[in-house]
C-alpha positions in Angstrom: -13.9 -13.4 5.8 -13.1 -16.9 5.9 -11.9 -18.4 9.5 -8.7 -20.5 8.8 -7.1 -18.1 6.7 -4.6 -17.0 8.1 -3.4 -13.3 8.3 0.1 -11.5 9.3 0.0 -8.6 11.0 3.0 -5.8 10.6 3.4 -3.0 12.7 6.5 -1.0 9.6 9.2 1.2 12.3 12.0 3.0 10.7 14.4 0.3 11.6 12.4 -3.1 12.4 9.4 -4.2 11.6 7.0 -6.3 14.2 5.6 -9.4 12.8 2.1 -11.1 14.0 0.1 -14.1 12.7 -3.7 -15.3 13.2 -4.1 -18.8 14.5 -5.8 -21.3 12.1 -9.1 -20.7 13.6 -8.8 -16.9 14.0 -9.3 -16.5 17.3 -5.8 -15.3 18.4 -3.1 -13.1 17.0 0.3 -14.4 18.1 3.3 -12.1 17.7 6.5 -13.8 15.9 9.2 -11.7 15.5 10.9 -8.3 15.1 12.7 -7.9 11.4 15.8 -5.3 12.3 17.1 -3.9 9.1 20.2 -0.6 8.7 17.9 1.9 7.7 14.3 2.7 7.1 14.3 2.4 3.3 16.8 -1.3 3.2 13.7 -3.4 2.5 15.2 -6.6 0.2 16.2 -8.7 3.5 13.1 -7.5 4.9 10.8 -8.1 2.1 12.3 -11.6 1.8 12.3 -12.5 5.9 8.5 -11.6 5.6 8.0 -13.7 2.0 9.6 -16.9 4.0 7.2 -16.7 6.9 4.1 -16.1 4.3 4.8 -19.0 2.8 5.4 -21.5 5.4 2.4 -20.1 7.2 0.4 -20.5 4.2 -0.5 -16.8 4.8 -3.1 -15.0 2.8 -3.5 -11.4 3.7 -1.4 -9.2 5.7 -2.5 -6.3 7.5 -0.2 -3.4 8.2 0.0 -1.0 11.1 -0.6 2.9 8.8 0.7 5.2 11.4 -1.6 8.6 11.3 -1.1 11.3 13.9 -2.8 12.0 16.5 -5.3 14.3 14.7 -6.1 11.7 11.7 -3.7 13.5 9.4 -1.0 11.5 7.2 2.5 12.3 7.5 5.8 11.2 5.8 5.9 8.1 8.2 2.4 7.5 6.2 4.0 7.8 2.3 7.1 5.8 4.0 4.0 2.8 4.8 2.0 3.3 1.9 5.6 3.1 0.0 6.4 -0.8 2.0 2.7 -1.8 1.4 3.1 -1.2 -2.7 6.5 -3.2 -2.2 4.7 -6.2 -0.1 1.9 -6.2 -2.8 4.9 -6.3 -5.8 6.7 -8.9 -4.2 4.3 -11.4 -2.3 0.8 -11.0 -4.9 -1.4 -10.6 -1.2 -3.8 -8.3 -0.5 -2.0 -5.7 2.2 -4.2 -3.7 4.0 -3.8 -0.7 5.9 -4.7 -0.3 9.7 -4.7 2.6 12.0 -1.6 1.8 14.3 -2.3 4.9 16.8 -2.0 4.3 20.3 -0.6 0.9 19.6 3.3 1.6 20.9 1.9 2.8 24.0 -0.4 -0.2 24.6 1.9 -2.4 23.8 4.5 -0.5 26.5 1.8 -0.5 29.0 0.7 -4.0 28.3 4.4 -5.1 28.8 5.4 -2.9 32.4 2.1 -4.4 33.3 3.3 -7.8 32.6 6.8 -7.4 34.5 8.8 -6.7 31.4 12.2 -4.6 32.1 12.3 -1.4 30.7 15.7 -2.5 29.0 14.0 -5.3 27.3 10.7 -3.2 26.8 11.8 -1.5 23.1 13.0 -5.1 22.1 9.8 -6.4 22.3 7.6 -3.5 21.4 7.4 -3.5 17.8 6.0 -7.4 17.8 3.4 -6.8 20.6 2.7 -3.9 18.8 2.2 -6.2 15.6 -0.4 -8.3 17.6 -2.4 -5.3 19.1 -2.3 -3.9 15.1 -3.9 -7.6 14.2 -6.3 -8.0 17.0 -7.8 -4.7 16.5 -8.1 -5.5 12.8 -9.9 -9.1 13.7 -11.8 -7.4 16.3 -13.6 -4.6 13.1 -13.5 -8.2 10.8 -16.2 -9.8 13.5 -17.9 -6.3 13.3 -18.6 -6.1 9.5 
């Protein structure tokens, strides 16, 4: 792993998508944005959204949230992910790799009551601090390896 490459971080919903990026050093994972699209499979504003911030970040891998249940098993929100990774790949020539997301939506909710956040505002901002728990946990089993 090479420390100033820089990585995005995805967490894929069924109607946004929550965007995280590594600083230079990679020390931190900041969150950027929420992509909102119509519906889940409308990915051509989406795909090109996350191909401008790729390259002016000078991005080099992306790492996306892979939602498993509880239990560990794969379920049609899994072939929905594995179906927008294959698409990222096509279209921006990165490596995309897949992370467990569980638990991360309700970190991220926690993290954001704890922080003052309004519960009006909290489902606003959940899909991008869900990106940046999705990236840090993914830096965290990089310094482990």
């Amino acid at each position: 792993m090479a420390g100033a490459e820089i990585t995005l971080g995805l967490d894929f919903g069924d109607k946004t998508v929550g965007v995280a990026v590594t600083d230079g050093l990679f020390l931190t994972a900041q969150g950027l944005e929420t992509i909102h699209r119509e519906r889940w499979n409308k990915w051509r504003k989406t795909l090109a959204r996350i191909e401008e911030i790729c390259k002016s970040r000078e991005v080099k891998r992306i790492v996306l949230g892979y939602p498993l249940g509880l239990d560990g098993v794969e379920g049609e929100r899994c072939e929905r992910t594995k179906e927008f990774k294959d698409a990222l790949e096509k279209r921006l020539d990165l490596p995309v790799e897949l992370v467990d997301e569980r638990f991360t939506t309700n970190m991220a909710n926690r993290l954001m009551t704890e922080g003052g956040v309004r519960s009006q505002e909290l489902k606003s901002h959940a899909d991008m601090v869900s990106a940046v728990l999705i990236l840090e946990s993914w830096m965290e089993q990089q310094k482990r390896d």
